[in-house]
Wavefront OBJ file of the C-alpha trace (Angstrom):
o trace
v -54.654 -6.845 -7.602
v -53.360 -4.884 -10.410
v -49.803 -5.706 -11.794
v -49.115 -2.309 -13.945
v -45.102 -2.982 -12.972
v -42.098 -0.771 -14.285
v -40.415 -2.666 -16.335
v -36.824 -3.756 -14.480
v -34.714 -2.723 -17.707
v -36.689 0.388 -17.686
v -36.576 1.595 -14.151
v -34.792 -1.406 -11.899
v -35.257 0.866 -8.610
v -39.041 2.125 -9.364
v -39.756 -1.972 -10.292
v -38.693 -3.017 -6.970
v -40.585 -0.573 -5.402
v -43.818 -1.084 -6.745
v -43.262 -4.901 -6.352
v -42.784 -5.252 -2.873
v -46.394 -3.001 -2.422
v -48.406 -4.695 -4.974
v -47.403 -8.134 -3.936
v -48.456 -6.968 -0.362
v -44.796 -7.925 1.067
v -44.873 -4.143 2.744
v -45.804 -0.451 2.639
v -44.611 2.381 4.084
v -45.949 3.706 7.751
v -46.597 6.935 9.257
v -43.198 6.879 11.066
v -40.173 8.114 8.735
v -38.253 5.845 7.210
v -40.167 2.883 9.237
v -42.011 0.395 7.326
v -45.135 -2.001 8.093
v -44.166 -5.675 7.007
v -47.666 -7.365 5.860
v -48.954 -10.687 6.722
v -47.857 -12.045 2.998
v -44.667 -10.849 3.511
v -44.294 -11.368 6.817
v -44.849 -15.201 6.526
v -41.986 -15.433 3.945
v -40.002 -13.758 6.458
v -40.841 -16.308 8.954
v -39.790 -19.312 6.789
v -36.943 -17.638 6.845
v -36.638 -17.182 10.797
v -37.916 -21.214 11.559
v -35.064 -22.569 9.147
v -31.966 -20.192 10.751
v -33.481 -20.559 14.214
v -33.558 -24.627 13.104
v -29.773 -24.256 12.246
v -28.619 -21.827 15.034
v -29.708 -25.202 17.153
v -28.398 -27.764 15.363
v -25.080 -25.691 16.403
v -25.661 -25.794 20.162
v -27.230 -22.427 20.211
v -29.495 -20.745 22.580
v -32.380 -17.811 21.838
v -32.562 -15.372 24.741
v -33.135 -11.882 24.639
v -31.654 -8.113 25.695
v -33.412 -4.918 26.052
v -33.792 -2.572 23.486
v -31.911 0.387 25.566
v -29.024 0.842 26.206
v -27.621 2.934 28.786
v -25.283 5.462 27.085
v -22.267 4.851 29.492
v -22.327 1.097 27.953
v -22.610 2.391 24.648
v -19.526 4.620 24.887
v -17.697 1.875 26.370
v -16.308 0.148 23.389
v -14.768 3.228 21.374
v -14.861 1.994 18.381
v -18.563 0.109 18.147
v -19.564 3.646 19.763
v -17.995 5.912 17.315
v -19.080 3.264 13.680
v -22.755 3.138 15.067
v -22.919 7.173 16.548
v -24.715 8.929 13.772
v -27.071 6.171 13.575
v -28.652 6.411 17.140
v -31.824 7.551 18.418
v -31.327 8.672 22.199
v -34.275 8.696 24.608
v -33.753 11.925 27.132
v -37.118 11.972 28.379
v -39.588 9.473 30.304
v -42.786 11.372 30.020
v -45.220 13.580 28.169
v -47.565 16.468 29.685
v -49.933 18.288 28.299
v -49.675 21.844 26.981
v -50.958 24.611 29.222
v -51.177 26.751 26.021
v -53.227 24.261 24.014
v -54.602 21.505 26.053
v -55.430 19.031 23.111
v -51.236 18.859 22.519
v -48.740 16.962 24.517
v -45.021 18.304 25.459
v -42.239 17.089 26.696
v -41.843 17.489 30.669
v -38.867 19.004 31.214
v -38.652 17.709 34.869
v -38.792 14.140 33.221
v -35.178 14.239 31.855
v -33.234 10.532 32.239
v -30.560 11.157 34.421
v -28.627 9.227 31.839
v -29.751 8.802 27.878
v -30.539 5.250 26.658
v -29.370 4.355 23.444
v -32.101 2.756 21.240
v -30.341 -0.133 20.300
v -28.712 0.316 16.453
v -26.531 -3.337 18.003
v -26.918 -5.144 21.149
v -22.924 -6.093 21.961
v -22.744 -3.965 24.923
v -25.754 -4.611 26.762
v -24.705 -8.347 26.091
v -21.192 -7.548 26.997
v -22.721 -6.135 30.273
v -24.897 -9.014 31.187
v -22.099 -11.637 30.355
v -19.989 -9.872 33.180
v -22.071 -11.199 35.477
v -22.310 -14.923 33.831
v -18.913 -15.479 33.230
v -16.733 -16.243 36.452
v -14.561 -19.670 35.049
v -13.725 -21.718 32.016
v -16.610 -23.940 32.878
v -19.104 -21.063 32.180
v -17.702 -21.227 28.657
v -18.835 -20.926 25.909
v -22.090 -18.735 25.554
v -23.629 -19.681 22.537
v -26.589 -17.033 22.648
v -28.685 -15.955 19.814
v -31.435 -13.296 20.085
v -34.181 -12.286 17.709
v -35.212 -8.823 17.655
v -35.537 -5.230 16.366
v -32.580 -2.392 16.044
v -32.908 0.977 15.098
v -30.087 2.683 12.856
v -31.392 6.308 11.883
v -30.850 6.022 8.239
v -31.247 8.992 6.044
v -32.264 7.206 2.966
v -34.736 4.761 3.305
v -36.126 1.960 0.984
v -38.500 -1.211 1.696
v -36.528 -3.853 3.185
v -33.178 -3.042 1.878
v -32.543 -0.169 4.728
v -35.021 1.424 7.206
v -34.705 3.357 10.201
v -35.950 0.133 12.103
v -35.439 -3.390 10.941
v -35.565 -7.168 12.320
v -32.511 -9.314 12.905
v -31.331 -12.164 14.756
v -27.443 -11.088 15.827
v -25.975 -13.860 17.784
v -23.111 -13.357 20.651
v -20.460 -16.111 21.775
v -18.061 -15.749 24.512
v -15.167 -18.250 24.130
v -12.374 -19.551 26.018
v -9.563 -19.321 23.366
v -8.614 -17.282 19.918
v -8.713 -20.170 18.426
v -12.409 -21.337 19.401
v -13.853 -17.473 18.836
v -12.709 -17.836 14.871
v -13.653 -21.459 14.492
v -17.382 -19.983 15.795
v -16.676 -17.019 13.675
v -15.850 -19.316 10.346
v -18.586 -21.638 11.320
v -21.603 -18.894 11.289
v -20.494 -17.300 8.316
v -20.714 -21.231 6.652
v -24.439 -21.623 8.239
v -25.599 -18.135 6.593
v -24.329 -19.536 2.772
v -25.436 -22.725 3.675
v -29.028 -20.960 4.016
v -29.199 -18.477 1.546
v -27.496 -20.667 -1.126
v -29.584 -23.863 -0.459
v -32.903 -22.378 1.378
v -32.749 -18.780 -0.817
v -31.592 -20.554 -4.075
v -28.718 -17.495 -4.204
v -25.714 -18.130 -4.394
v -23.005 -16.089 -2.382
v -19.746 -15.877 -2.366
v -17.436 -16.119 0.955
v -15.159 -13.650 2.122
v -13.338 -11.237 4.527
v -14.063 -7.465 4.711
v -11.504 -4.958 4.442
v -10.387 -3.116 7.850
v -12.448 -0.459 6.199
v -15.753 -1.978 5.944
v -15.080 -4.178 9.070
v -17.856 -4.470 11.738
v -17.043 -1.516 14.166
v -15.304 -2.804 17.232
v -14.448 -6.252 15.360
v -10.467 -7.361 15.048
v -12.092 -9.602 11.736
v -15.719 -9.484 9.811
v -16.558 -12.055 7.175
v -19.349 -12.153 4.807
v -21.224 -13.826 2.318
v -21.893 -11.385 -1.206
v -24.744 -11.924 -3.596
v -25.496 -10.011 -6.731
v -28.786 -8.554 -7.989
v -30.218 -8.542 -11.206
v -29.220 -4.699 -11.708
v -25.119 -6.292 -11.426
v -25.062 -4.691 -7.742
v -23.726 -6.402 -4.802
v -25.736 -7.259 -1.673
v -24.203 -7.735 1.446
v -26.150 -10.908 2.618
v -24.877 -11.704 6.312
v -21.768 -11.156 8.144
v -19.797 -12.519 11.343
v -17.432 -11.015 13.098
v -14.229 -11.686 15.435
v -14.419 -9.610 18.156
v -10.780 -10.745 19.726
v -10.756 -9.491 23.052
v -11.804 -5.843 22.262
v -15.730 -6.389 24.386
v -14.105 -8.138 27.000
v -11.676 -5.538 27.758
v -14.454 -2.957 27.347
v -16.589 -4.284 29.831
v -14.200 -5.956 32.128
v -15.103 -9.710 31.258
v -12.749 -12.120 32.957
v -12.510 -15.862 33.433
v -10.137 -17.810 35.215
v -8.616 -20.310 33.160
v -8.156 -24.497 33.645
v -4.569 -23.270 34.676
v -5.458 -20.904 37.442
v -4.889 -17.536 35.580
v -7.344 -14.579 35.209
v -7.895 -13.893 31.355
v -10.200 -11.951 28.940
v -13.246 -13.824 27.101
v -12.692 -14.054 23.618
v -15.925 -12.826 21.557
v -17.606 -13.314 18.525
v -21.335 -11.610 16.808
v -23.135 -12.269 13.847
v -26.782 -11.483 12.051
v -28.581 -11.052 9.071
v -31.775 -9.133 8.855
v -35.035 -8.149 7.290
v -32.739 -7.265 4.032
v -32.928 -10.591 2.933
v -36.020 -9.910 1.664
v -34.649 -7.706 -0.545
v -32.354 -10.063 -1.804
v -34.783 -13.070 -2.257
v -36.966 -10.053 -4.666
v -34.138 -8.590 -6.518
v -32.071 -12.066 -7.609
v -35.059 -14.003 -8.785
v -38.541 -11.715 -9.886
v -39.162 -10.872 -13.142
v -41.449 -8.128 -14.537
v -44.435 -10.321 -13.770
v -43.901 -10.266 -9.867
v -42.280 -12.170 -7.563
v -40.504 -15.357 -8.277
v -40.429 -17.697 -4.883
v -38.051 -20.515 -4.074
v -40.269 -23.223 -3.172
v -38.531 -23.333 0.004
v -39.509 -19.772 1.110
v -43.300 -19.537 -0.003
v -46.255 -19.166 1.831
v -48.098 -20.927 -0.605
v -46.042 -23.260 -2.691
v -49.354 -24.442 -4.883
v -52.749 -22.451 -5.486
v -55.517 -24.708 -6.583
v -58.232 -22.260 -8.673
v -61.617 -23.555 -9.740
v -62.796 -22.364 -13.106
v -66.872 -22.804 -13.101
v -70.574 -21.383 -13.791
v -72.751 -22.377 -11.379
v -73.074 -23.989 -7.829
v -73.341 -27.541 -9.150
v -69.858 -27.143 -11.071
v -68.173 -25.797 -8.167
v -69.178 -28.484 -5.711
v -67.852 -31.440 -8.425
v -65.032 -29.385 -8.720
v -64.784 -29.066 -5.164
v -64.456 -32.269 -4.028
v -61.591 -33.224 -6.102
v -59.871 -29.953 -5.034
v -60.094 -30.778 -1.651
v -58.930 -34.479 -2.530
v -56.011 -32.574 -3.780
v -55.176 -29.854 -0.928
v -55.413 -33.448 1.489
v -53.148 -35.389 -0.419
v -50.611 -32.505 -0.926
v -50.699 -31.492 2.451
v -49.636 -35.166 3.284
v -46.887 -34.660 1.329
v -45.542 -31.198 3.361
v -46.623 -28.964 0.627
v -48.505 -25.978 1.736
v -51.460 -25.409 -0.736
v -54.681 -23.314 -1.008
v -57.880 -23.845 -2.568
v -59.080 -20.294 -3.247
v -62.961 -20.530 -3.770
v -63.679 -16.984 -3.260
v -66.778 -15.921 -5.350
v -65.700 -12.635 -5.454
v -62.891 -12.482 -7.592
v -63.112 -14.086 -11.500
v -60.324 -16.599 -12.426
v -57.790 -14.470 -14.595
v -57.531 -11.708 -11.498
v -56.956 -15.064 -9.050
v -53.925 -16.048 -11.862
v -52.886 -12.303 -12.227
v -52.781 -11.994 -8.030
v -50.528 -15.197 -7.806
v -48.449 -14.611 -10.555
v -47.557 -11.414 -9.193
v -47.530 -13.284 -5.566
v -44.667 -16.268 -6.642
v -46.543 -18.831 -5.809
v -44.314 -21.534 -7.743
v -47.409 -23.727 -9.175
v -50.938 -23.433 -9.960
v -53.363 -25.704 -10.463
v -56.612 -24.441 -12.554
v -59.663 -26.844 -12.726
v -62.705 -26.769 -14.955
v -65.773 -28.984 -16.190
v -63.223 -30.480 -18.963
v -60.818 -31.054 -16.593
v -63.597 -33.446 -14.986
v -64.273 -34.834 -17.437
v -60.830 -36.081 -18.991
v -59.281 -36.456 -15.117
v -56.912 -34.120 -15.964
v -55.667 -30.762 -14.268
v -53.528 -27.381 -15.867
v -50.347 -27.049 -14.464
v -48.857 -23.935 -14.282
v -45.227 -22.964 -13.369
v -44.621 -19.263 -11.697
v -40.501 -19.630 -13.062
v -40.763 -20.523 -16.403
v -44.423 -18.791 -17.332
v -45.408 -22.342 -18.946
v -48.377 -25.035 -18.697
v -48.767 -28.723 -18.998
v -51.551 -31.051 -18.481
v -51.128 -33.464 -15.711
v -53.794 -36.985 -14.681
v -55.300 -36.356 -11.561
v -54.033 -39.528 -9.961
v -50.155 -38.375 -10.839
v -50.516 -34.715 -10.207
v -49.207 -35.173 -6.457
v -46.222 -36.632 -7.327
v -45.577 -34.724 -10.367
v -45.745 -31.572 -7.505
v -43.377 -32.956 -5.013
v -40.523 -33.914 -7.640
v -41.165 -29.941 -9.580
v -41.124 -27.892 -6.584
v -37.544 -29.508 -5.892
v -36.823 -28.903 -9.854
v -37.975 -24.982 -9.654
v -35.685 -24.670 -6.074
v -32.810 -25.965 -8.107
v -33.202 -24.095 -11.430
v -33.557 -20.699 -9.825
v -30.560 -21.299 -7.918
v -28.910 -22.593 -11.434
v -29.939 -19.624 -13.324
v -29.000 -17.468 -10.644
v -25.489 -18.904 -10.338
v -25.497 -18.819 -14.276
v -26.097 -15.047 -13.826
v -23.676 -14.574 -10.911
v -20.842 -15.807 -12.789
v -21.318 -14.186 -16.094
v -21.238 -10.619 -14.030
v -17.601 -11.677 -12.700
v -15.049 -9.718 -14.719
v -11.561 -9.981 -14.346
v -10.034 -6.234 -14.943
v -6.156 -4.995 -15.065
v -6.365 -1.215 -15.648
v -8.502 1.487 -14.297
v -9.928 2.201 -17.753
v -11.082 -1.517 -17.869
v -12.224 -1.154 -14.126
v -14.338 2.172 -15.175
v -15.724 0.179 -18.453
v -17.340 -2.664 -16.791
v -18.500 -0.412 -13.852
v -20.083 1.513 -16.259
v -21.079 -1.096 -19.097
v -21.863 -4.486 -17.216
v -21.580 -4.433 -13.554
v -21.738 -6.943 -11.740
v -18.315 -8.193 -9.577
v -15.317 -6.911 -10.518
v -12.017 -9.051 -9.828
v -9.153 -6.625 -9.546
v -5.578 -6.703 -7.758
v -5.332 -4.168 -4.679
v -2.167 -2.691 -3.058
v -4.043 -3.376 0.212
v -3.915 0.166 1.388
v -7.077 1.915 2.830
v -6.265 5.563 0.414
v -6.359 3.743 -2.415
v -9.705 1.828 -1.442
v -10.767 5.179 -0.640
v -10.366 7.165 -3.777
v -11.770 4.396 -5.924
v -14.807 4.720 -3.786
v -14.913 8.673 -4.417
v -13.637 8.367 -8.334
v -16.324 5.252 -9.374
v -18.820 4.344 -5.975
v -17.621 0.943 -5.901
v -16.498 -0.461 -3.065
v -14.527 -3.777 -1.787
v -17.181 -6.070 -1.194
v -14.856 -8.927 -0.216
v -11.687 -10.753 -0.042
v -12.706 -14.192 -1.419
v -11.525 -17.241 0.466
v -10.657 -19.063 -2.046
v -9.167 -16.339 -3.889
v -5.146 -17.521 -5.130
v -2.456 -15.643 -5.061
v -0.711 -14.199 -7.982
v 1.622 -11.659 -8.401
v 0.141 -8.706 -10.383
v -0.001 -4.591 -10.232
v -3.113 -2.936 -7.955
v -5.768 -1.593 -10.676
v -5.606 2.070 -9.318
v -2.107 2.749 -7.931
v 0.596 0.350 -9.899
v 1.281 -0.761 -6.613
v 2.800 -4.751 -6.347
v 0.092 -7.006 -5.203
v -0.496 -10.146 -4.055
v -4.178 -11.230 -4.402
v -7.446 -9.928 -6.152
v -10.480 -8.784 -4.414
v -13.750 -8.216 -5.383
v -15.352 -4.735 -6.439
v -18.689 -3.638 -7.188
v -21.448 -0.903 -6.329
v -23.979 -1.723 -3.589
v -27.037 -1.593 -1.796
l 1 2 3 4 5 6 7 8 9 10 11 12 13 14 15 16 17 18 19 20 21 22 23 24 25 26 27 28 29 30 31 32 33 34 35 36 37 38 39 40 41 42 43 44 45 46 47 48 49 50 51 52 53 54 55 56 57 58 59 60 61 62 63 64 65 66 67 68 69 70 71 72 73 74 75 76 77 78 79 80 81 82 83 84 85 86 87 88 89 90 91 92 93 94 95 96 97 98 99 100 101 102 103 104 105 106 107 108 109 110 111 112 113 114 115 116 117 118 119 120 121 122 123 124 125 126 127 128 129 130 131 132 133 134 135 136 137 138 139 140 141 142 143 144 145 146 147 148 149 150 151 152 153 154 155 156 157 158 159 160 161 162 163 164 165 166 167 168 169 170 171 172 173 174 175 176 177 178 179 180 181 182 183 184 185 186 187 188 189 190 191 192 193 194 195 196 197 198 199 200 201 202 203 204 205 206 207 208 209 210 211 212 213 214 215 216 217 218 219 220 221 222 223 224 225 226 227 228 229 230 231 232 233 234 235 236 237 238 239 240 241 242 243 244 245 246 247 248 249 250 251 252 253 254 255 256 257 258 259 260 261 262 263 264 265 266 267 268 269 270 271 272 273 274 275 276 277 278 279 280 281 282 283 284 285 286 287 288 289 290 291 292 293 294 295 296 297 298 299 300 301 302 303 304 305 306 307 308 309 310 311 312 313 314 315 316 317 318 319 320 321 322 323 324 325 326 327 328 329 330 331 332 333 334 335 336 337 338 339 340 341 342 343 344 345 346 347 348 349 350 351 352 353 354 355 356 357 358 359 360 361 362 363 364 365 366 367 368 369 370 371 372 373 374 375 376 377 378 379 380 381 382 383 384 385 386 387 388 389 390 391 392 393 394 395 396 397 398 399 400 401 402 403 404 405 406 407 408 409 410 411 412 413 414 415 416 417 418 419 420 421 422 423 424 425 426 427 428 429 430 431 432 433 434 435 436 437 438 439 440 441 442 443 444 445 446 447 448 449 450 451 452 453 454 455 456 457 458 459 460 461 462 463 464 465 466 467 468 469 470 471 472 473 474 475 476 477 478 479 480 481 482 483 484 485 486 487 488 489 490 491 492
C-alpha cells in the first residue's frame, strides 16, 4: 500500500482525496457522483452508527424505517421542504424496461410503463413520515413518537467529493411528534446536545453549538440548530443539525390529536440527522500527511501486533507471545490484530497502518524475546518506546484513553486559535483571506446583507452561538446597530 500523499499545505483538497482511496475508506463507482464505501471504511462508519444508535436509546428512541419513494403529491405537500429540496430530486416516471426492436442487445424505456404518479427518490423522509404518522396519531396518549430511522437519501448534487457530498449518502434522520411547543424544542435542544456529546467525546472534535440563520434553516423548519467544526484547511463543517418543525408537517399533512382537554389540535414536530459526512470530518480535523489519524474510539483496529522474523522457528516463539497478547488485550475491550501474513515484509505492514490510523503498534522480534520487551509505536505523535511484556497491556489501556484525549486537545487548541474576532470589512476580508478559520463578527440580522457577504467573500453564517453575549456594536458589512456576533467562515 503505497503512501505517495500530496502534501496538505501543498494541495489540502488533492491530500484528502488521495487519502480516503489509499487508506481504502472509499472509491468512486460507476454511477455519477455515487461512491462505494469499503469494508475499512465502512467499519469506522459503523462504530460510528452502534454508539448514536446506543444514545438515540438511552433517549427513549425507537429505529423503524420508511420507504425510499415518495409519492410526488406528498412531496409537494409541505411548500417549503418541496421547493429547498426540488433541484435535488431524482423522479422515477417509469416501472419497466423493454428491449429495443432496433437493436435487441439494448434496453428502452416502455413508454406504456409510465407511473401514473412520479415517486420522489427520497433527498428527506418528513413527508412519507408525516403521512404514516396520520394514521398513528388519534390522542395525546399516542404521544410522543420518538422514531429514528437509518437509511440512504439521494440529493442530485452537481459537485461531488468522497464522503463530504455525493449524489447518494447514509444517514440516520430521526422524527418526533409532540404534544406541546414546548416539548418539540426541549427534543429539538436535546438532539442537537447528543450529536456534540458524540462528535466531541466519541470523534475527539470539538464543535461549537448554535442556531442557523432563517437563511440556511432546514427547509420547512420554524428553527434548525447545529453543531460547527473546523478543518485543518480553517473551513467550517457543518457536523449535524436538528430542527423545529412547529406545526408546519402537521398542517401539511393534516395530523391532529385531541388533547387531555377535549380539543382537536396539530402535532408539534421535530427532525434531525447526521450522515456519511462525518467521515469527512473525522479525516480532515485529525490526519496528517502520513495518513489517517484515528480516535481510539472510532478504529477498527485500535492495536496491530507485527512480527519481525527469519524463519519458521522465530515466528512460532514469536507467535505464541503475540497471541498471549491479542488474548489479554481483547479481555480488556481493545480490538487488536496479529497480522502474520507472509506475504508482505514488515516496513510495508508499518507503512499500510500508518497510513490506516491504527493508534498503536506493537513490533516484535528475536531481541524482543529475548529482553521480554516489545516496540511501542504511537500513530499521533510518530514516536516509540520500549515497553516489558508483562506491563504492555496496561500501558495500552491507559494510552489509547491518552491519544482520545490529546487529539481532541490539539484539536480544540487548533479550533480556538482559528477564532478571530473582526470589526471592519477590511479585517473580515484579511482573515478570510490570510487565516481562516471562524470569524466572530456583529450582523444587522438582515438576510441582504448575509447575502452580499456571501457573493463579495463565499463565507457564510455558519451559526449563532448559544452562548454568544450580547454587546452593542456596528454589523461588519452594513454599519448597521447590532446586538450579538455570529460566526462566519467558508465551508464544505
Amino acid at each position: 500500500m503505497s503512501k505517495n500523499l500530496t502534501k496538505r499545505s501543498e494541495d489540502y483538497s488533492k491530500w484528502y482525496n488521495e487519502l480516503v482511496v489509499k487508506a481504502d475508506l472509499a472509491e468512486n463507482s460507476a454511477v455519477r457522483g455515487c461512491m462505494v464505501i469499503k469494508p475499512y471504511g465502512y467499519a469506522i462508519w459503523e462504530k460510528m452508527q452502534a454508539e448514536l444508535d446506543r444514545k438515540f436509546k438511552e433517549t427513549g428512541h425507537q429505529n423503524a424505517y420508511f420507504p425510499l419513494f415518495v409519492p410526488k403529491s406528498l412531496f409537494e405537500a409541505e411548500e417549503k421542504n418541496a421547493e429547498g429540496f426540488a433541484k435535488e430530486c431524482a423522479v422515477v416516471t417509469h416501472y419497466r424496461l423493454k428491449t429495443n426492436p432496433e437493436d435487441p442487445s439494448k434496453l428502452i424505456v416502455d413508454p406504456k410503463a409510465k407511473l401514473e404518479e412520479e415517486l420522489i427518490v427520497r433527498p428527506t423522509s418528513e413527508a412519507i413520515i408525516w403521512n404514516t404518522y396520520k394514521g398513528w396519531i388519534q390522542s395525546y396518549r399516542d404521544l410522543p413518537i420518538l422514531v429514528n430511522q437509518w437509511a440512504n437519501v439521494v440529493r442530485w448534487e452537481m459537485r461531488t467529493r468522497l464522503f463530504l457530498r455525493t449524489a447518494e449518502f447514509l444517514w440516520q434522520e430521526g422524527h418526533t411528534a409532540h404534544e406541546t411547543r414546548q416539548e418539540a424544542i426541549a427534543e429539538t435542544e436535546q438532539m442537537n446536545n447528543v450529536y456534540a456529546d458524540f462528535v466531541e467525546n466519541f470523534m475527539a472534535i470539538p464543535v461549537i453549538k448554535g442556531r442557523k440563520t432563517e437563511s440556511e434553516r432546514f427547509a420547512g423548519a420554524e428553527d434548525t440548530y447545529c453543531i460547527e467544526a473546523l478543518m485543518q484547511d480553517g473551513k467550517a463543517l457543518q457536523a449535524g443539525t436538528s430542527h423545529f418543525l412547529g406545526q408546519n408537517f402537521a398542517k401539511a399533512f393534516d395530523v391532529k390529536f385531541t388533547s387531555k382537554e377535549g380539543k382537536l389540535d396539530y402535532v408539534w414536530a421535530t427532525s434531525w440527522g447526521v450522515s456519511t459526512r462525518l467521515m469527512g470530518a473525522l479525516i480532515m480535523t485529525h490526519s496528517d500527511d502520513n495518513g489517517l489519524v484515528l480516535p481510539p474510539n472510532l478504529a477498527p483496529i485500535q492495536v496491530v501486533i507485527v512480527p519481525i522474523y527469519k524463519g519458521e522457528e522465530q515466528l512460532e516463539k514469536i507467535s505464541e507471545v503475540a497471541n498471549e497478547l491479542v488474548y489479554d488485550l481483547r479481555s480488556k475491550g481493545v480490538s487488536v490484530k496479529f497480522d502474520n501474513r507472509d506475504t508482505h515484509r514488515p516496513g510495508a505492514k508499518f507503512a499500510q497502518y500508518e497510513l490506516q490510523g491504527v493508534p498503536l503498534r506493537i513490533a516484535i522480534g528475536p531481541k524482543d524475546l529475548e529482553k521480554g520487551t516489545v516496540e511501542l509505536a504511537r500513530r499521533d505523535t510518530l514516536t516509540k518506546q520500549f515497553v516489558e511484556k508483562d506491563t504492555v497491556v496496561s500501558t495500552i489501556v491507559s494510552l489509547l484513553e491518552e491519544i482520545q484525549q490529546s487529539l481532541h486537545q490539539k484539536a480544540t487548541t487548533f479550533r480556538n486559535e482559528h477564532i478571530s474576532e473582526v470589526d471592519t470589512f477590511d479585517q473580515f476580508k484579511e482573515v478570510l483571506e490570510n487565516k481562516g478559520g471562524f470569524i466572530s463578527a456583529h450582523w444587522d440580522g438582515t438576510m441582504e446583507t448575509e447575502q452580499k457577504i456571501k457573493e463579495l467573500t463565499k463565507a457564510t453564517i455558519r451559526c449563532i452561538p448559544f452562548d454568544a453575549k450580547e454587546e452593542n456594536g456596528e454589523c461588519v458589512y452594513s454599519g448597521k446597530p447590532s446586538k450579538i456576533r455570529v460566526l462566519f467562515a467558508k465551508a464544505y
